[in-house]
C-alpha positions in Angstrom: 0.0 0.0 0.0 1.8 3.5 -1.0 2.0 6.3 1.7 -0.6 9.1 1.7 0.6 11.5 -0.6 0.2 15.3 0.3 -2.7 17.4 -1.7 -3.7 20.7 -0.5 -5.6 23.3 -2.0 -5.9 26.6 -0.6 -7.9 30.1 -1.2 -7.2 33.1 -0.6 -9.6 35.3 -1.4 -7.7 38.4 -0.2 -5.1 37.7 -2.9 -6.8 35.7 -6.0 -5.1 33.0 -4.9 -5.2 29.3 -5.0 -2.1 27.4 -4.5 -1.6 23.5 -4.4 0.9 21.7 -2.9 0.8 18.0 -4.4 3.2 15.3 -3.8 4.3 12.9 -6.2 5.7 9.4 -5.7 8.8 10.0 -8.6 12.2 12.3 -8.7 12.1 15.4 -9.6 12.7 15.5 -13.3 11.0 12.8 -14.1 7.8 15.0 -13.0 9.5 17.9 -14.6 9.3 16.4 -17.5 5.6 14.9 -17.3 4.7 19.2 -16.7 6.8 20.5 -20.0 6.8 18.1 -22.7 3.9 17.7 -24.9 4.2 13.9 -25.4 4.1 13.4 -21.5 0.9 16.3 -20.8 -1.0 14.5 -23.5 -1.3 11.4 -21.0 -2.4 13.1 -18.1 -3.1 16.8 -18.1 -7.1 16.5 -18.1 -9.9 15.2 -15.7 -11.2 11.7 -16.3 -12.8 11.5 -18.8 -11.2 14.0 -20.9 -8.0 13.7 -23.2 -5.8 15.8 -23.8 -3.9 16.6 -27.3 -1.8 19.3 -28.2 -2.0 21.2 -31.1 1.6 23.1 -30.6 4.1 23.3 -27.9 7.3 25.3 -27.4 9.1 25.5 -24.0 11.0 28.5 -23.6 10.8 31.5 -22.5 8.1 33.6 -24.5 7.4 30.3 -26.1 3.5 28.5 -25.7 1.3 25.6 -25.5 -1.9 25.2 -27.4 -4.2 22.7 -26.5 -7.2 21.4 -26.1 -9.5 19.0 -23.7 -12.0 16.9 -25.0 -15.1 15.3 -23.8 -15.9 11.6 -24.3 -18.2 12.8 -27.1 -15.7 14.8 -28.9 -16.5 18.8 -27.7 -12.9 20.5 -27.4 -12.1 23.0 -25.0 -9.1 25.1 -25.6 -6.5 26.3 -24.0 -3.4 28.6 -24.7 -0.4 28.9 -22.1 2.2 31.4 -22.7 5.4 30.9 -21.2 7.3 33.4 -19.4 10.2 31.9 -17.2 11.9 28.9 -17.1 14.3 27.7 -14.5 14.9 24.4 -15.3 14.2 21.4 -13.1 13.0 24.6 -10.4 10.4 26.3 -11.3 8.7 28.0 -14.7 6.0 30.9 -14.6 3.6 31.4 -17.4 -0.1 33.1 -18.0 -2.8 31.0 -19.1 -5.7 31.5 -20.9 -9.3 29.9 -22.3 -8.7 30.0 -26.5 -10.1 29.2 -29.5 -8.4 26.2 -32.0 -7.1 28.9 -33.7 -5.0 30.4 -30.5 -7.4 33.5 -30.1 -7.5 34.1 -26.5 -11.0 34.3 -25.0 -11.0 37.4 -22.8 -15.0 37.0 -21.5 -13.3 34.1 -19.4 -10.8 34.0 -16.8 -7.2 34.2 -17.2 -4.2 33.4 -14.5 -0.5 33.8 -13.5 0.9 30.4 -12.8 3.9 29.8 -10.9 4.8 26.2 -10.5 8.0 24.7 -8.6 9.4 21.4 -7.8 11.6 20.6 -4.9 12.2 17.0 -3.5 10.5 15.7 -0.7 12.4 12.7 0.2 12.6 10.5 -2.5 9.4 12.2 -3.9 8.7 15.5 -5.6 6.7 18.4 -4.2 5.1 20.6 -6.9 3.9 24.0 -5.6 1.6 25.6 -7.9 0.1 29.0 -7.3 -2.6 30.8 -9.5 -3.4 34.5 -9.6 -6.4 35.8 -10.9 -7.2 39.0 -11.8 -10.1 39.5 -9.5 -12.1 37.8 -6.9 -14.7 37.4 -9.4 -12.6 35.3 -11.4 -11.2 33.6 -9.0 -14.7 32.5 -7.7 -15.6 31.9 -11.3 -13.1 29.1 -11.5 -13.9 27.7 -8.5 -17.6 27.3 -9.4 -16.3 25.3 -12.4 -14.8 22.7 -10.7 -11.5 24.0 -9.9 -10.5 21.7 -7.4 -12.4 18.6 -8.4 -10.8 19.3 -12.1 -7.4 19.6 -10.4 -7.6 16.6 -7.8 -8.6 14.0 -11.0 -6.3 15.2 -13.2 -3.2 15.1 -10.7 -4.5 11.7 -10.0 -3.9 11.0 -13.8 -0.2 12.0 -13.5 0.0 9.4 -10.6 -1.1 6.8 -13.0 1.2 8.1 -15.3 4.5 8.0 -12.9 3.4 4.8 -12.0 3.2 3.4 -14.9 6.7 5.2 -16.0 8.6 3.6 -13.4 7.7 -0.1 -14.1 
């Protein structure tokens, strides 16, 4: 039986904030990797029952990922994330966005600053992700979506994932 991993998700209202804190059972650039190559995000980065498939990807500073999610019956939901520092194996920033499958950003729906690290946690990896939203309003927005709910299935994908890796 594997050890409780460590999942938090936290508010804060006062800043647009939600930060998670999510432990994974793998070293640290081996999850790296899973969060910045295309190949890798395809196979985990959506809620079940969703896929994921990528449309372009270019990790770099100033470069992007376009993407989409989509539903067992075929819908797509796209997304556009803009990169904007990278310190590899650390940490990379980057602004994310709703879009089109053309890349058009839709501005009638939220958008965020993400600031993701890693750091090892024994022989695990910690990945510390925080969000800022514009307003509370957007914040609140998300979190009506299924924020959390979103977040906790599709981190349970990458579990499967590094599992399944390190067989």
């Amino acid at each position: 039986m594997k050890a409780q991993l460590q999942f938090d998700f936290l508010v804060n209202k006062e800043n647009n904030t939600i930060t998670l804190k999510r432990e994974f059972a793998a070293g640290r650039q081996l999850v790296w990797d899973c969060y910045t190559k295309s190949e890798l995000l395809d196979q985990w980065f959506a809620p079940k029952p969703f896929i994921t498939k990528t449309k372009s990807m270019d990790f770099r500073e100033g470069g992007h990922w376009h993407y989409a999610m989509i539903d067992p019956e075929g819908k797509e939901y796209w997304g556009w994330t803009d990169y904007t520092k990278i310190n590899q194996i650390d940490f990379y920033e980057s602004k994310d966005a709703f879009s089109d499958s053309e890349g058009n950003k839709n501005t009638d729906l939220p958008q965020a600053e993400w600031h993701v690290s890693f750091s090892d946690k024994s022989d695990n990896t910690l990945v510390e992700t925080t969000i800022t939203y514009k307003s509370l309003s957007d914040l609140e927005a998300v979190i009506n979506m299924g924020m959390k709910e979103g977040m906790m299935s599709t981190l349970e994908r990458l579990d499967e994932l590094l599992d399944q890796m390190s067989k």
